[in-house]
N, C-alpha and C positions, 0 to 999 in steps of 0.2 A: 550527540543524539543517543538516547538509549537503548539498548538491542533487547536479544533476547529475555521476553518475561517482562518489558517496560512497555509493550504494542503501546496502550491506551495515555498511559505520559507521553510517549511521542506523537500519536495523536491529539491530545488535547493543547502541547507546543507546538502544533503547524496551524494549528486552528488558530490560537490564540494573537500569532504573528501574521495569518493571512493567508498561509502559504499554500492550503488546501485549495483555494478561491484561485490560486494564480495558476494551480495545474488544471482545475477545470478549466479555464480559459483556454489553454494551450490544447486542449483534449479535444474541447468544442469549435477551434481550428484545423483539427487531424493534423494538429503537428504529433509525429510519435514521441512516445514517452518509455523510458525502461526502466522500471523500479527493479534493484535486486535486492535479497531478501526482505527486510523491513520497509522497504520503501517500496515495495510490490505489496505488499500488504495492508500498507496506506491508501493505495491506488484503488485496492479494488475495495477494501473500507470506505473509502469515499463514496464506490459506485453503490454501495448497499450491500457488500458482502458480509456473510458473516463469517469471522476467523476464530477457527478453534484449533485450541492445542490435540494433536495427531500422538499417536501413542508408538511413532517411528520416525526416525529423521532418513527426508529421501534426497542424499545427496544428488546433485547431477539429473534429477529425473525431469523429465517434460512431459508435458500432458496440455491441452489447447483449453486456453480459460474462452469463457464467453460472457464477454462486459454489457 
């Protein structure tokens, strides 16, 4: 899978194979889900987010998403 600077080819490869459809299914069971980096960004792309490049890299930081 492609990392950074590829977000939209890796999205457009889980689309393509299904695999977006198969996380909403498990989402829309409340089964939990943990996406780390690029696959937390797929997660919430899926929900409607929109992801833009940050003009700082925040190792380690948390902050509460709301999906």
């Amino acid at each position: 899978m492609p990392g950074v600077g590829a977000f939209q080819a890796a999205m457009d490869q889980l689309n393509n194979i299904g695999f977006t459809n198969e996380i909403k299914k498990l989402a829309e069971k409340d089964i939990p889900i943990l996406g780390i980096c690029l696959g937390f960004q797929q997660i919430l792309f899926s929900e409607g987010a929109e992801i833009v490049q940050q003009n700082k890299i925040y190792h380690g930081f948390q902050s509460e998403v709301l999906v």
